[in-house]
N, C-alpha and C positions, 0 to 999 in steps of 0.2 A: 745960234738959234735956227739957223738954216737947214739944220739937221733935221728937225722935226716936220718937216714940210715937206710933201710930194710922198709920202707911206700912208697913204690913208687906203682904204681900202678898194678895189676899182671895182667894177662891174661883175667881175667873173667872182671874186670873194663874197660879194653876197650872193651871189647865187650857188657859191659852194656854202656857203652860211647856213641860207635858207633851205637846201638839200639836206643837208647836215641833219639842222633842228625838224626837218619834218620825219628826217628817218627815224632821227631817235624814239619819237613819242609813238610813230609804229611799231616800233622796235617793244617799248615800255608797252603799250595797250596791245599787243599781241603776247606779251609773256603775260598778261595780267590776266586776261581772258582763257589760254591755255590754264593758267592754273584755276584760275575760276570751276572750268572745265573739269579738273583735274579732282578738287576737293568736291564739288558736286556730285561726282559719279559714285554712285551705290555700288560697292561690289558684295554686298550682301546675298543679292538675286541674280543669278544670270538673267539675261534674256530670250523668251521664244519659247516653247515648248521643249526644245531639244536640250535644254540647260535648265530642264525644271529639278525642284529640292526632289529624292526620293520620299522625304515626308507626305507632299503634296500630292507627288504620282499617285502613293497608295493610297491618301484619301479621295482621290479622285477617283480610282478604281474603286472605294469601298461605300463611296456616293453612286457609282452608275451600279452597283451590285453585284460585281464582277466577282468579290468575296464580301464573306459573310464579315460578324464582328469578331468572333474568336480568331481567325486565320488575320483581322488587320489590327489587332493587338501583340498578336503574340510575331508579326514582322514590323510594328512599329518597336517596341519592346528590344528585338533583334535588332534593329534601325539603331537605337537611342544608345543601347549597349557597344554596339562596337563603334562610336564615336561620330555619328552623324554621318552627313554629307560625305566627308574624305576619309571614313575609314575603313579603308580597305588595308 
């Protein structure tokens, strides 16, 4: 029975212990949050002006007046046909 005596764990093991279990759960609530993050994100809309839909551009030029109706039908039309946003 001698054997089992004097292995217990000293000073430095728990505090590799306690290092250990705090890393993990940063570890755990940092992947949880990235993907949080992750499934959150819209990628439907860019963002900014610079990433606006072509849809929108031209309704927004044919809001400020910039073209008439016949000219933002006939490039939505053109828009819609060749396959949206990426089809070039």
């Amino acid at each position: 029975m001698m054997f089992w005596y004097d292995h217990d764990v000293s000073g430095w093991g728990w505090f590799a212990m306690s290092f250990g279990m705090i890393a993990f759960w940063v570890l755990i609530i940092t992947v949880a949050v990235l993907a949080l993050r992750t499934v959150g994100r819209t990628s439907e809309r860019p963002p900014g002006p610079a990433g606006a839909w072509p849809e929108q551009v031209l309704a927004e030029r044919f809001a400020r007046g910039e073209i008439d109706e016949e000219e933002y039908r006939k490039r939505l039309h053109a828009l819609r046909a060749s396959g949206g946003p990426s089809g070039r």
